[in-house]
Structures are given as structure tokens and as C-alpha cells.
C-alpha positions in Angstrom: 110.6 71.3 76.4 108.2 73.3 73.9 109.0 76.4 75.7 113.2 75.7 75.7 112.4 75.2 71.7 110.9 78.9 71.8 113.3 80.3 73.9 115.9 79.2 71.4 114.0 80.1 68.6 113.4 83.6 69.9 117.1 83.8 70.5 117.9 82.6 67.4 115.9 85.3 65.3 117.2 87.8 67.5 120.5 86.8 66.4 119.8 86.8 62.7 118.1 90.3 63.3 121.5 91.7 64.6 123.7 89.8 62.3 121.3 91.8 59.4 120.3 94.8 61.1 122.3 95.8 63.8 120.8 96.7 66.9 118.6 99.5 65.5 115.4 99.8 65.0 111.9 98.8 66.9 112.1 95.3 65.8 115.0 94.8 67.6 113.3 96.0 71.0 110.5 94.0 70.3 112.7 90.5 69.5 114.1 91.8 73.0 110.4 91.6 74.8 109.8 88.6 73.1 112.5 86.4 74.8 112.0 88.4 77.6 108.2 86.8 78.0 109.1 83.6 76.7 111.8 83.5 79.5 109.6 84.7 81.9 107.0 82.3 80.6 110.0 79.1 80.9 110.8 80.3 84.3 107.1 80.4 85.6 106.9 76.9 84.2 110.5 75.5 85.9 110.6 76.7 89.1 107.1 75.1 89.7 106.4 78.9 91.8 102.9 78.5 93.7 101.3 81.4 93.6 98.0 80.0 95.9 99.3 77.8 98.9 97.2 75.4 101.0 97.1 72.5 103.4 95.4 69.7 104.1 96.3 67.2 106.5 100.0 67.2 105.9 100.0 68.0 102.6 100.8 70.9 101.0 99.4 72.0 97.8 100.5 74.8 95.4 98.8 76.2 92.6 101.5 76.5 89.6 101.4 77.9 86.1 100.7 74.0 85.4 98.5 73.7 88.0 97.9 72.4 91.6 101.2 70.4 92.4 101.3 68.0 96.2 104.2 67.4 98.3 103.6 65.4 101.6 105.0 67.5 104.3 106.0 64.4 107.1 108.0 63.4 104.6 109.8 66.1 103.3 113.5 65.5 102.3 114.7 69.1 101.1 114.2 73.0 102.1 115.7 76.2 101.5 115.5 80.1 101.3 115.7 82.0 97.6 115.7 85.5 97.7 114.3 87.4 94.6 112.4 90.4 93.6 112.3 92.2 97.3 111.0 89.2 98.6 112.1 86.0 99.9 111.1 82.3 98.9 110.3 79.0 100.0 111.4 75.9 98.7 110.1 72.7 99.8 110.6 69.3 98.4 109.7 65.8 98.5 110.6 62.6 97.1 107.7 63.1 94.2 108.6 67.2 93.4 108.9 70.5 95.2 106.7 73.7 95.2 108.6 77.2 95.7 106.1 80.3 97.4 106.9 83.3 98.6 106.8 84.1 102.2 104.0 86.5 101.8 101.7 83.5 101.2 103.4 81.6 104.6 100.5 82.6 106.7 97.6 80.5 106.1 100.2 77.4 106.2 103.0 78.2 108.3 101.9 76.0 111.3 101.8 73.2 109.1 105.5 74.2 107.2 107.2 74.5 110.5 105.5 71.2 111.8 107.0 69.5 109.0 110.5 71.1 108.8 110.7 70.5 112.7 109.6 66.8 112.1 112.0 66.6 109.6 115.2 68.2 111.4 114.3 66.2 114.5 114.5 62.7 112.2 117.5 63.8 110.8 116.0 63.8 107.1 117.9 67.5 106.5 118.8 71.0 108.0 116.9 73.3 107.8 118.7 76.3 106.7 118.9 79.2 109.3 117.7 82.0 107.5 114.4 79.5 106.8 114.4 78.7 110.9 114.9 82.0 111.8 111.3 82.9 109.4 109.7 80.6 110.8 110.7 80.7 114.6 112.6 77.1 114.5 115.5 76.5 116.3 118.9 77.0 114.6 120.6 73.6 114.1 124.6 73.2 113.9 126.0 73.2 111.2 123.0 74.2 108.2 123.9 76.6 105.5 122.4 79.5 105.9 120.0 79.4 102.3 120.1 75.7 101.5 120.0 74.6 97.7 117.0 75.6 96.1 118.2 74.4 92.7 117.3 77.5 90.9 121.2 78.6 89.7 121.2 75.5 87.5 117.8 76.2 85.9 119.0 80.3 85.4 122.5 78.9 83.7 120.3 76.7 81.5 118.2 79.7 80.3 121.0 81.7 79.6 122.6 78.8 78.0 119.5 78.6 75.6 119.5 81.9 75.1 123.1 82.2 74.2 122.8 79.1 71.8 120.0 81.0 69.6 122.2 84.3 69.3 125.2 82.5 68.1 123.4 80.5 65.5 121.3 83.1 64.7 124.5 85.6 63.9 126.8 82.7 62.8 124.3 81.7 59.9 123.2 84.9 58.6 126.8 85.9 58.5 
């Protein structure tokens, strides 16, 4: 929530810069680096992105910019595949949250991951997505969408929305 307020409120001064200055000068390159990193920042924060994976049991943990977040993996109730920035990533979810990684960090975990997708295919919980079987050596099921919903287009839409909310009232009240 704080960070939305900042995005805005970046926005929004870069809005009254331009409805000013134009789109000259230094300062308007900086108020562009600023919501840059305060997106960035919002992003980080959202998509709940592990950048440390482990396992214990049949848990998985993930080590976000809010720190360590646990979904049970025998109970797992959503997966997909999100490609982004030359690589491609996870997206696993339970009934209490989800943790996205990238496939780079699959390999201290990936017996576990595949134990609970296949666990969770075979009950009938979900399909795995094929590009997300194919990764991970499953078998292909009929009928599963190829990246599944990772839930991320509604959380970039949102951004640009905030972002587009702080230009408009930045320009519309300075003008």
C-alpha cells in the first residue's frame, strides 16, 4: 500500500514537472529513475519473487523482499510458467500464498517441486501447464494451457494504472 502511495506520488510530480517544464532538463530524467525504482521496488514487493529457495519436508520456502514466505507443497492448488528477463519462472501456490523463482534456483528443490506438482495432477487438484511439465520432466496432461495463470498481468496493469493516475493529476492540476 505505502509503496502504490509512492508510485503515485512519483507519478504525480513527474506530471506536474512536465505540465511546468516540459520534458527537458535533468530533473525530468531523474523523476524518470525515480518511478522507475519505486516500480521496481512495488514489483519486488508484489510478485512475492524468492530470490533463495529451500525445502523441508514438503514445504517450500522462499526468501522475498519481505522475507522468508511457506507454501506446503502436498497441497498445492496453483502452478504456472512466467517468462521474463531471458529467463523463465515458477509460480507455485497454495491456499495460504504463492512464491514465484526462477528456474535457475530449481535445482536444490526440483525433486521436491515435481513431487508435489505430480501429487497434485494425479489428485486432480490442477494441470500442470506443459511448458512447467516439460521443465521438469512430468508428463504432459490433456488439455493444460501451456503457461498457466501466474497472476502477474493484473498486478503489471495495476502499476501502469498507478502510474498513469499520478501523470494525469500531476499535469491536469498544474495546468
Amino acid at each position: 500500500m505505502v509503496l502504490s502511495l509512492v508510485v503515485v506520488a512519483a507519478s504525480y510530480w513527474m506530471g506536474t514537472y512536465l505540465g511546468v517544464y516540459g520534458n527537458r532538463g535533468i530533473s525530468f530524467y531523474l523523476l524518470i529513475a525515480l518511478v522507475a525504482v519505486t516500480v521496481a521496488a512495488l514489483v519486488a514487493v508484489w510478485s512475492e519473487t524468492a530470490f533463495e529457495v529451500r525445502t523441508w519436508g514438503s514445504d517450500l520456502f522462499g526468501k522475498t523482499a519481505l522475507g522468508w514466505r511457506r507454501i506446503d507443497l502436498a497441497n498445492l492448488t496453483s502452478a504456472a510458467i512466467a517468462a521474463g528477463r531471458g529467463s523463465k519462472y515458477i509460480v507455485l501456490g497454495d491456499s495460504q500464498g504463492r512464491i514465484m523463482f526462477s528456474d535457475k534456483k530449481l535445482g536444490p528443490v526440483i525433486d521436491s517441486v515435481r513431487r508435489g506438482l505430480f501429487e497434485a495432477a494425479q489428485k486432480g487438484r490442477f494441470a500442470v501447464p506443459t511448458d512447467l511439465a516439460k521443465l521438469l520432466g512430468l508428463p504432459v496432461q490433456q488439455g493444460a494451457r501451456r503457461l498457466g495463470k501466474s497472476g502477474n498481468l493484473t498486478r503489471v496493469f495495476t502499476v501502469l494504472g498507478l502510474i498513469a493516475i499520478g501523470l494525469i493529476l500531476g499535469v491536469v492540476l498544474v495546468s
